[in-house]
C-alpha positions in Angstrom: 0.0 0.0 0.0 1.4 3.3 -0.8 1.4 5.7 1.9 0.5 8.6 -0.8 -2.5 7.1 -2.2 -3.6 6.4 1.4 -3.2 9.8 2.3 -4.7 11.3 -1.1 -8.5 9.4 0.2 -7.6 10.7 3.9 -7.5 13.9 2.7 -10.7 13.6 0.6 -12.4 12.0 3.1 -11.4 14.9 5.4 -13.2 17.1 2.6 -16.3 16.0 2.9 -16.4 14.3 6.0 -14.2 15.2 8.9 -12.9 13.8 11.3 -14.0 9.7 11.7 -15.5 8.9 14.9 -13.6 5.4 15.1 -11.6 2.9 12.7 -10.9 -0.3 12.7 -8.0 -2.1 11.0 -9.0 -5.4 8.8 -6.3 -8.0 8.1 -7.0 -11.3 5.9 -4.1 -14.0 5.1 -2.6 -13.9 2.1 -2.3 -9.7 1.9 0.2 -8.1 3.6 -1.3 -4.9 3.6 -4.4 -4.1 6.2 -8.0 -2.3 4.8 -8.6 0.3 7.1 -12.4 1.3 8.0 -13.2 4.9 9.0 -16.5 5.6 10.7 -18.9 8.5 10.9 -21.7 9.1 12.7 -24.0 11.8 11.5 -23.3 11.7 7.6 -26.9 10.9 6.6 -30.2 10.1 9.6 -29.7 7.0 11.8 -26.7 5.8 9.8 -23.0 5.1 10.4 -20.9 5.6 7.1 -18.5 3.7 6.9 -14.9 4.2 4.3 -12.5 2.3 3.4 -8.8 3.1 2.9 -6.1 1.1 1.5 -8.3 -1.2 -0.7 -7.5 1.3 -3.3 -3.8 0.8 -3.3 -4.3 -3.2 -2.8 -6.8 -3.0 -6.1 -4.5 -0.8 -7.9 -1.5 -3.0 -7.4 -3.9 -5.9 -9.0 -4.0 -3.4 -12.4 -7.4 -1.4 -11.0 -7.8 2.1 -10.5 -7.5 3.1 -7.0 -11.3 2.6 -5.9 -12.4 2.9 -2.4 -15.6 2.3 -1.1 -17.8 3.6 1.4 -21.0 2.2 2.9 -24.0 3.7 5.1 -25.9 1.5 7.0 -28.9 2.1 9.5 -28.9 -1.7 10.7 -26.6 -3.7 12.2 -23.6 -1.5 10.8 -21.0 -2.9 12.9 -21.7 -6.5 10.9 -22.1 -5.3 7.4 -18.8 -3.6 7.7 -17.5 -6.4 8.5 -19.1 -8.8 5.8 -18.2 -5.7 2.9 -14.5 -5.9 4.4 -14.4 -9.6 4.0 -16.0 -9.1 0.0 -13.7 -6.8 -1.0 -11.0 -9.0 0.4 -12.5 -11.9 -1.6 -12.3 -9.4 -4.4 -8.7 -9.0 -4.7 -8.5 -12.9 -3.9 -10.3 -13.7 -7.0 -8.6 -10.8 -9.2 -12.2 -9.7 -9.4 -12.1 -5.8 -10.9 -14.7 -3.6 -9.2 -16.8 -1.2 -10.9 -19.6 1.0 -10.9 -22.6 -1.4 -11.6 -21.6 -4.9 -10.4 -22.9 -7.3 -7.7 -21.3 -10.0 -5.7 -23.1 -12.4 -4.2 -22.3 -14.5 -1.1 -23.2 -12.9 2.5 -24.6 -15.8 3.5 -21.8 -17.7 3.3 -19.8 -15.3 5.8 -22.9 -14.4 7.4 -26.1 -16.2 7.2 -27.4 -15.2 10.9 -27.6 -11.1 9.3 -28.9 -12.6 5.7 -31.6 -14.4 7.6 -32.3 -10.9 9.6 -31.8 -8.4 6.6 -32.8 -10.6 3.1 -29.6 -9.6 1.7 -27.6 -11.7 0.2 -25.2 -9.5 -2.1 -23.0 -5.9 -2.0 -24.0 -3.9 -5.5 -21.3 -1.6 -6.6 -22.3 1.7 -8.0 -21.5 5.0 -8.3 -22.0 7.3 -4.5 -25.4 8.9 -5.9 -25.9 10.8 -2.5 -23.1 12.4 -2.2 -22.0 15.6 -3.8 -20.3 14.7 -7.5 -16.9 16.3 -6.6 -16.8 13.4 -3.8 -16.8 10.6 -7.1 -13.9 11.1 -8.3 -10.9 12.5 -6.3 -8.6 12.7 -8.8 -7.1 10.8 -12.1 -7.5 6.9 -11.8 -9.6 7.5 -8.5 -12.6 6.8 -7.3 -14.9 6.1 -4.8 -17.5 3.2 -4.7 -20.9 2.8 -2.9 -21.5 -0.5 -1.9 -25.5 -1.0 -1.3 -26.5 -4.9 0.4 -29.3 -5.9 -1.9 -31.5 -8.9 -2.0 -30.7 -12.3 -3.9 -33.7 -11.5 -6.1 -32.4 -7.9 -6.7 -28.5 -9.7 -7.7 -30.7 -11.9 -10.1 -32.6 -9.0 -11.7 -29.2 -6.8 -11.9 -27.9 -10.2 -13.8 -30.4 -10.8 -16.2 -30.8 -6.9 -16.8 -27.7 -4.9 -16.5 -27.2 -1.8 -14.0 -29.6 0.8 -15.7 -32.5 -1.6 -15.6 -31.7 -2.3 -11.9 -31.2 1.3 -10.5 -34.5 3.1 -12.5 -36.6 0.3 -10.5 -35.0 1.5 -7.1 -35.7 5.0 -7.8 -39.2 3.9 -9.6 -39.7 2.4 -5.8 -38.0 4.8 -3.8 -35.8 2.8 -2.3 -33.4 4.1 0.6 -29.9 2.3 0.1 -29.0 2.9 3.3 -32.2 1.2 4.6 -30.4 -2.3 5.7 -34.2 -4.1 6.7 -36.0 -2.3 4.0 -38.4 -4.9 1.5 -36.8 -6.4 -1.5 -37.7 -4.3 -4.7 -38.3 -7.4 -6.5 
């Protein structure tokens, strides 16, 4: 991990969020290098936003753009930090590139008790619609991630349709991202 590129999201995150409120370091064998998580409380109603720091320079050493990610959560946010933390580590492990519009399936494998409590089986990848544009992109070969737990039957609609078709229904349904319990929009 390069201390500069670390530094670089710091900074942005600094920007538009301040200081964290807590952070929590994440190790997994076979990577040297740690994913930090920076926590905020406040960000958007009842939620703890949660960034990530150094899975940009671990991505970008598997050929990626530095990408980052952050998460906001309303339920249980503790838990599906840790279950995004342990997907993004699968990520790299499977030389999986992450973009704006892709799914990965497979909570309940690391954590069927909060599948069973949530319905959602699957992080989708998109770009941070919430937050202000200038927050998207932090620089050249940069960028930042949301990562939103959806259903199984929302992954299977996102595979059979593609990203467009997936998003216009959750604004067609109003649906809160951040809203962890929330109904399936399938």
């Amino acid at each position: 991990m390069t201390s500069s590129s670390q530094g670089n999201f710091a900074d942005h995150y600094f920007l538009f969020f301040d200081e964290p409120t807590s952070h929590e370091v994440h190790r997994a064998e076979g990577f040297e290098e740690p994913i930090l998580t920076l926590r905020y409380h406040g960000l958007f109603s009842r939620c703890t936003t949660v960034a990530t720091l150094g899975f940009g320079a671990l991505s970008h050493d598997q050929g990626s753009d530095f990408v980052e990610v952050v998460l906001a959560a309303d339920h249980a946010p503790e838990t599906t930090e840790l279950l995004l933390i342990r997907t993004l580590f699968a990520i790299l492990h499977h030389h999986i590139p992450l973009r704006e519009g892709i799914s990965v399936r497979g909570l309940s494998k690391i954590g069927e008790d909060y599948v069973a409590t949530t319905g959602k089986e699957a992080f989708y990848f998109t770009e941070p619609f919430l937050f202000p544009p200038d927050f998207r992109r932090p620089c050249e070969h940069t960028r930042v991630l949301l990562a939103v737990p959806i259903s199984s039957a929302e992954h299977d609609l996102l595979e059979a349709r593609g990203a467009e078709a997936f998003e216009s229904l959750l604004a067609k349904k109003e649906v809160d991202p951040f809203d962890i319990l929330r109904p399936s929009a399938c």
